[in-house]
C-alpha positions as CSV (number, residue, x, y, z in Angstrom):
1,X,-43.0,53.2,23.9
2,X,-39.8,51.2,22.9
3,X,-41.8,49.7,20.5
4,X,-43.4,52.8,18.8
5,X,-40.1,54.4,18.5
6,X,-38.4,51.5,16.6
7,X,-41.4,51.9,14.4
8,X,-40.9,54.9,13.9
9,X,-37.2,54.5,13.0
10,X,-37.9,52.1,10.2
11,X,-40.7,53.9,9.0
12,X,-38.1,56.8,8.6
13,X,-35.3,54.7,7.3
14,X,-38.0,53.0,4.8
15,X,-39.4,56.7,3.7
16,X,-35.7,58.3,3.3
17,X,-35.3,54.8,1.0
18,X,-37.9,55.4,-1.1
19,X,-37.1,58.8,-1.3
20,X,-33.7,57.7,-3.2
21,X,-35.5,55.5,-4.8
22,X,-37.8,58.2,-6.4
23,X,-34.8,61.1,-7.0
24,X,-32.5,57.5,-8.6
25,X,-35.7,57.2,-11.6
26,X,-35.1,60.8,-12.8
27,X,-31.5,60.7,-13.8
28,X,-29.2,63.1,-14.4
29,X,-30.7,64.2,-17.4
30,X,-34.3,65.6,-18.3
31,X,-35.6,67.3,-21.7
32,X,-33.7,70.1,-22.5
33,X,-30.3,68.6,-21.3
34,X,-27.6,67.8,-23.4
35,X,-27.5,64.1,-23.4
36,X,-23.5,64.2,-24.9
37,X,-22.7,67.0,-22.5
38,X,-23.7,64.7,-20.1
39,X,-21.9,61.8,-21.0
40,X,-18.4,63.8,-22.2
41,X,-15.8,61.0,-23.6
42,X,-17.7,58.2,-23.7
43,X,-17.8,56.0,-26.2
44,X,-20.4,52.8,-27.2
45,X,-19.4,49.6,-29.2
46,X,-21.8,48.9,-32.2
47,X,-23.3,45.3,-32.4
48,X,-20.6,43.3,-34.3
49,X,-19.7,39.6,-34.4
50,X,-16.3,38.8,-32.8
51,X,-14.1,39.0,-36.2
52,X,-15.7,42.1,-36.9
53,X,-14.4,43.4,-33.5
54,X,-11.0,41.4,-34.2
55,X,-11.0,43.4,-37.9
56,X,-12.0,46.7,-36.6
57,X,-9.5,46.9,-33.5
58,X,-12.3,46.5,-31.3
59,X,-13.1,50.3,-32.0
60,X,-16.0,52.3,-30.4
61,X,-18.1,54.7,-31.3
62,X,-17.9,58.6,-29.3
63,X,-21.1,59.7,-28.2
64,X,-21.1,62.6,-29.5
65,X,-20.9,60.9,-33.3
66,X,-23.9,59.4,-32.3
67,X,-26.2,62.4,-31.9
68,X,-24.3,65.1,-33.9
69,X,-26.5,66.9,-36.0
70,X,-28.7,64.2,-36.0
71,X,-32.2,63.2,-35.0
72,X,-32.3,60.0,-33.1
73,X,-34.6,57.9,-31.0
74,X,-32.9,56.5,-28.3
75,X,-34.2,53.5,-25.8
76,X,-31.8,51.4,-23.0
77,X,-32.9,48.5,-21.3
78,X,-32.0,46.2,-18.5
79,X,-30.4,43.2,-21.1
80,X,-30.7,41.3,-24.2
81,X,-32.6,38.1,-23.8
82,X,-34.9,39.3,-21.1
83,X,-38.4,39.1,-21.0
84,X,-40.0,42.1,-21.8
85,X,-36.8,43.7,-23.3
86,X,-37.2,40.8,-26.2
87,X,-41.0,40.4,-25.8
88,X,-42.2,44.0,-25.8
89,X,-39.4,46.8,-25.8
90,X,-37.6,46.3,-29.0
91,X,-40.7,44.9,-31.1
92,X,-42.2,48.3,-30.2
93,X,-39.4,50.3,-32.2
94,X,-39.1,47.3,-35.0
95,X,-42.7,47.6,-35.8
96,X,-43.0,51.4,-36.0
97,X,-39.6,52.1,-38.0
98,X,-41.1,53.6,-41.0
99,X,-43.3,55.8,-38.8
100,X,-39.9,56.9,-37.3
101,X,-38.4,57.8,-40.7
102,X,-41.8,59.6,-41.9
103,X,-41.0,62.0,-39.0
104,X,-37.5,62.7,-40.0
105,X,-35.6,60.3,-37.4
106,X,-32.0,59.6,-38.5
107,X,-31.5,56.6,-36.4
108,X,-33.6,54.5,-34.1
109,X,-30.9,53.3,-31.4
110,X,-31.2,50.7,-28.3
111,X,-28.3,50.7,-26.0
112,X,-27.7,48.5,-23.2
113,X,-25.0,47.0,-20.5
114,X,-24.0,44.2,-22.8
115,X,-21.0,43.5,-24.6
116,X,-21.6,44.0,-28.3
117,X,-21.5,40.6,-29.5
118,X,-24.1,39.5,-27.3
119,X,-26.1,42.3,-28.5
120,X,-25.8,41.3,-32.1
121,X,-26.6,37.7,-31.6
122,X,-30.0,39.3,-30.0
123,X,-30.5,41.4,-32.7
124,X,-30.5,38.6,-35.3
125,X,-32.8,36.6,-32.7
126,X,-35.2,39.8,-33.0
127,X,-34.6,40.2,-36.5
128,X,-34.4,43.8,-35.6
129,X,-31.0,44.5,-37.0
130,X,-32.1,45.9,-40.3
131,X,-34.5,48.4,-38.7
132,X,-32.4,49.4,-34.9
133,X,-28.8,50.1,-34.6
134,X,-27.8,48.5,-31.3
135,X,-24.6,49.5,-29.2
136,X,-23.2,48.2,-26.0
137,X,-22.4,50.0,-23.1
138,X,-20.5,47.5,-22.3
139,X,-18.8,48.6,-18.5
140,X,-22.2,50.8,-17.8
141,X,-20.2,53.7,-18.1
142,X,-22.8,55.7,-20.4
143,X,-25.6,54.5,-17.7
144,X,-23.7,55.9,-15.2
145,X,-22.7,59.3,-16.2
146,X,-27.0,59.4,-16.7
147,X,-27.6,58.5,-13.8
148,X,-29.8,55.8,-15.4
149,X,-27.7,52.7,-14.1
150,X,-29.5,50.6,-11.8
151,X,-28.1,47.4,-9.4
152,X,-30.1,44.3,-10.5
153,X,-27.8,41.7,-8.9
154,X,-31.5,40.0,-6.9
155,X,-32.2,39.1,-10.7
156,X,-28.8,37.8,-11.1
157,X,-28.2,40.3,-13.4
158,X,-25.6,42.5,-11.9
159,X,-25.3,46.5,-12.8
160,X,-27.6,46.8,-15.4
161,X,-29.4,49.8,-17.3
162,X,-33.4,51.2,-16.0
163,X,-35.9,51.0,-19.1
164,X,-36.3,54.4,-20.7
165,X,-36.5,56.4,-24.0
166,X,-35.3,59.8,-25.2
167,X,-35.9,61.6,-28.7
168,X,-32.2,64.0,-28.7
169,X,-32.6,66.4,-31.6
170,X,-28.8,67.3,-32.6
171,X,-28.1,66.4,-28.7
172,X,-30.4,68.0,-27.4
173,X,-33.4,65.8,-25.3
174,X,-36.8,66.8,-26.4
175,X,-38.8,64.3,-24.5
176,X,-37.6,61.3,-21.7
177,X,-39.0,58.7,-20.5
178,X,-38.3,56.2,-17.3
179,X,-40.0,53.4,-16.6
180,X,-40.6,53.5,-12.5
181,X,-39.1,49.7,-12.3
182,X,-37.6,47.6,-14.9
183,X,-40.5,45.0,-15.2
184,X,-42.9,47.9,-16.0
185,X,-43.4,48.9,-20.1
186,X,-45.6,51.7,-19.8
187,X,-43.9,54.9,-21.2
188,X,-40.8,53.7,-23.0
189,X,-42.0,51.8,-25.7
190,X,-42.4,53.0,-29.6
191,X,-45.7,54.5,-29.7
192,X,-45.4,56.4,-26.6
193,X,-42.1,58.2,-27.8
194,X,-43.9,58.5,-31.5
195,X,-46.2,60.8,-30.1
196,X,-43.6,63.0,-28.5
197,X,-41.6,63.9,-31.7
């Protein structure tokens, strides 16, 4: 009997777990929100080398400028230099640029918890610079006001962003996606958010 009940405990404990787990993948946000309502007063740094931080006071760049009036593709990921972030995510958006601008897309963006340097280092790597603006979120704090920030410190990676893609029409989200875990590239790729617009 002892037994069965401290099964049952965990199996609770494991289900209200998940549960979180589940709610944590939809964020904050959904399509119809507005993505800069949602993140009020934050700002992200633009891929830069150092002296170009050093020459521009190390400015940033308010959200809201971002999507203003604009049409923009939008995709996070959990870091520069990781596998399928470098292997599959941002060669999805590279590759289908001209597609984007054929349906009216402004800007293409990727944003990630990364400082911007390290960004624009990866971006000349991907030679992906010409085609994707890149920007930093550098202290998460665009992630978190989303609710799309995720704790990947057993990949020595620390507090990090969840894979996803939005289209955000003037500000407005049209279509979102999350990927269920990190490692997975099922619905936030190029093609996948190409068909949405």
């Amino acid at each position: 009997m002892a037994s069965a009940l401290a099964r049952a405990k965990r199996t609770c404990r494991l289900s209200a777990a998940a549960t979180m787990a589940i709610r944590r993948a939809f964020a904050s946000v959904s399509v119809g929100s507005d993505i800069v309502s949602a993140a009020p007063n934050v700002a992200l740094q633009k891929a830069r080398t150092w002296d170009e931080g050093v020459s521009s006071n190390f400015s940033t760049t308010p959200v809201k400028e971002i999507f203003q009036g604009k049409k923009v593709v939008i995709f996070g990921l959990p870091g520069a230099y990781t596998g399928v972030c470098s292997a599959q995510h941002v060669p999805s958006y590279k590759n289908n640029i001209e597609k984007f601008k054929a349906k009216g897309i402004d800007s293409v963006i990727c944003v990630s918890v990364n400082d911007p340097y390290v960004l624009n280092g990866w971006a000349e790597k991907l030679q992906a610079k010409e085609a994707i603006e890149f920007y930093g979120d550098f202290d998460g704090s665009f992630h978190k006001r989303l609710e799309l920030d995720l704790d990947l410190s057993a990949a020595l990676l620390g507090h990090r962003s969840q894979r996803w893609s939005a289209y955000v029409d003037d500000g407005k989200i049209k279509a979102f996606n999350v990927e269920k875990v990190p490692s997975e590239f099922k619905v936030s790729g190029g093609e996948v958010i190409l068909g949405q617009i």
